[in-house]
C-alpha positions, 0 to 999 in steps of 0.5 A: 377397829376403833382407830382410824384406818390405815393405809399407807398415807395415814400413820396411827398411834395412842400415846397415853400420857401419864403423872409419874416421875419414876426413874426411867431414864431421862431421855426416854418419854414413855406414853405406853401407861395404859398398857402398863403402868411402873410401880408407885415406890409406896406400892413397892415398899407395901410388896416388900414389906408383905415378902418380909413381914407377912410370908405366913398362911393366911389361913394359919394363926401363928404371927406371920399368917395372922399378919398376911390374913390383916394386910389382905383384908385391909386391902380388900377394904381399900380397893372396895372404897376405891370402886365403892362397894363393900370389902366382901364385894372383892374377890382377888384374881390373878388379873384382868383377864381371869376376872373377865372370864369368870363372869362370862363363865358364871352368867353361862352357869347361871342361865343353865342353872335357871333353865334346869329349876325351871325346867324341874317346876322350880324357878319362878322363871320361864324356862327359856328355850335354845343358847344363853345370850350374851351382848357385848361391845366390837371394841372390848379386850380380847379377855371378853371378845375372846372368851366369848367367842370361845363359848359361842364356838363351844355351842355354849352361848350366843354372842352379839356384839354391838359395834360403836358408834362413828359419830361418838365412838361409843355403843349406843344405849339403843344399839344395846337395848334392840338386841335384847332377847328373852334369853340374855344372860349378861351383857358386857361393856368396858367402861373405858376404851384403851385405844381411844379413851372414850368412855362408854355410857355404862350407867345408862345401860344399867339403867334401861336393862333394870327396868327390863329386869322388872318385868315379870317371868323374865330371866335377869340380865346381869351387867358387867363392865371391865373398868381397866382403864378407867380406874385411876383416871376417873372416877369409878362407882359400881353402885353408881354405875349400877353394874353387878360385876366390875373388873379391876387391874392393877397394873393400869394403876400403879399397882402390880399384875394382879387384878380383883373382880367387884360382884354385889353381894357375891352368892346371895344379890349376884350369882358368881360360879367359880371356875377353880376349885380348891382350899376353899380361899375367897369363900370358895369363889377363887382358890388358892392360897392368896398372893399376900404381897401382890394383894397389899401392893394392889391395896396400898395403889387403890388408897393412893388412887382414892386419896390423889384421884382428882390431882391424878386427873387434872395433871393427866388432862393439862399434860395431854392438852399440852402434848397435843397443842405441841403437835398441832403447832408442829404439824399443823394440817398433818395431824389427826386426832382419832380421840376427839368425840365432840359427844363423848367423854374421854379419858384424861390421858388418852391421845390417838393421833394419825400423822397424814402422809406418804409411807407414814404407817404408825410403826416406821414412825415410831421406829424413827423416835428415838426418845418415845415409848409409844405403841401402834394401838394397844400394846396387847395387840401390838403384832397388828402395827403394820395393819 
């Protein structure tokens, strides 16, 4: 586990702090953000107007329809900038974690695909013999670390994971690089830690893995990062970055829960298989006849994220500093903070802290918080809060 161990003297727990005045109740302070977040009113009413205005199919041609097809692509064009690619780079998903899957199941597809031309004397690559490869990190969500697992049970692919690093809390760029075989198919590593906020050096690992690319008669490696919880707190640029797929969730930033998966040049730069089949919506990549008000609401919360991301930051970091000043002047030598990497950077809003003392687990703390909304690590795992 990324956080600090747990026994019976150390209690843990990750406050997210956040910049919303929403109408929670008053007493309440809800530090829960990077499990969900509320709904900005703006994205409310984008939802509300696509349930009124754009009910029709957006593959028909009547009014309705036709606006349902407009709200869609301007939202695909928004959430591009928000991540900057281009709008046919965006494939909507029903979240996180059927994006994360997708990927894990192309670069599967790919590999066999690969193996089987080459095989044939068709592919320019080596067949390379036994499991596709996939590397990944020990702290990603469970919709990657799971969904891996699942293919290395099924005898589909072999699955190594990286663990971070104590001294940073992050994967080190050579920790990735020295287990590489010639039979690596995908490697996946989360932009940005939910529990701890470290942000993981996802640049430099595509940076290495594309020179490694450019070596001859070697199957590519395509690279994939879930940005969950970067988005909305720092600023995000697949190309930057130099990922080929980047995993997008709504409702980390403001939007609802719905999700969409950037890929470069889905089908022609970068291989995307789809795991459902259908009415041939999201060009064949994801069918289904599309969630016009979730899409908009996810497309109004990106040009929100796009336009405010610099007062979004700088709030969300004086508000941490501010709460964790406040702790430190109350507890003094009794607190911890689990979320201070000297060599790393850290999300604005993340603060993991263990309060020293007898009996003091994370969740009998909590449990005596009247006013405070937080979690024991992540909230997804949230029936791990005696550990």
């Amino acid at each position: 586990s990324v956080m600090a161990k747990q026994s019976d003297d150390i209690s843990t727990f990750t406050g997210h702090t956040f910049h919303h005045h929403s109408e929670m109740n008053l007493d309440r302070i809800y530090m829960d953000y990077n499990a969900t977040t509320p709904l900005e009113p703006e994205v409310i009413q984008a939802i509300s107007e696509a349930l009124h205005d754009a009910w029709g199919n957006p593959s028909s041609s009547y009014v309705a329809g036709a606006k349902a097809k407009a709200m869609i692509n301007q939202s695909r064009e928004n959430v591009a900038r928000m991540v900057g690619g281009k709008a046919d780079d965006i494939i909507f998903t029903s979240g996180g974690t059927e994006a994360n899957n997708l990927v894990l199941h192309t670069a599967v597809e790919h590999f066999r695909r690969n193996c089987k031309a080459a095989e044939q004397g068709e592919g320019h690559q080596n067949a390379s013999n036994g499991l596709p490869h996939i590397i990944t990190s020990n702290v990603e969500h469970d919709s990657v670390k799971l969904a891996a697992e699942q293919l290395q049970r099924a005898g589909k692919a072999d699955v190594t994971y990286v663990p971070v690093s104590k001294v940073t809390g992050h994967v080190e760029v050579e920790d990735i690089i020295a287990v590489v075989r010639p039979n690596t198919c995908l490697i996946s590593i989360m932009l940005a830690n939910n529990e701890t906020g470290v942000i993981m050096p996802v640049q430099e690992i595509c940076r290495r893995i594309k020179s490694l690319n450019q070596q001859h008669e070697r199957l590519r490696i395509l690279l994939h990062t879930d940005a969950a919880q970067a988005l909305g707190k720092v600023r995000v640029d697949a190309c930057e970055l130099g990922v080929d797929y980047l995993t997008i969730v709504g409702h980390k930033f403001y939007a609802p829960r719905i999700g969409a998966l950037y890929v470069k040049g889905p089908g022609t730069k970068t291989p995307l298989y789809p795991m459902l089949f259908g009415g041939g919506q999201e060009r064949n990549f994801r069918p289904g006849t599309e969630n016009t008000p979730m899409i908009a609401g996810l497309g109004k919360a990106a040009e929100l994220v796009t336009s405010n991301l610099s007062d979004y930051e700088s709030h969300m970091r004086s508000t941490k500093l501010y709460l964790e000043e406040r702790l430190k002047a109350v507890f003094k030598d009794k607190i911890h903070f689990n979320s201070h990497y000297p060599d790393s950077d850290i999300l604005p809003n993340t603060c993991n802290v263990s309060i020293l003392g007898p009996t003091l687990q994370g969740w009998r703390v909590l449990s005596n918080c009247t006013r405070l909304l937080a979690s024991v690590g992540a909230a997804c795992h949230s029936n791990s809060g005696n550990r």
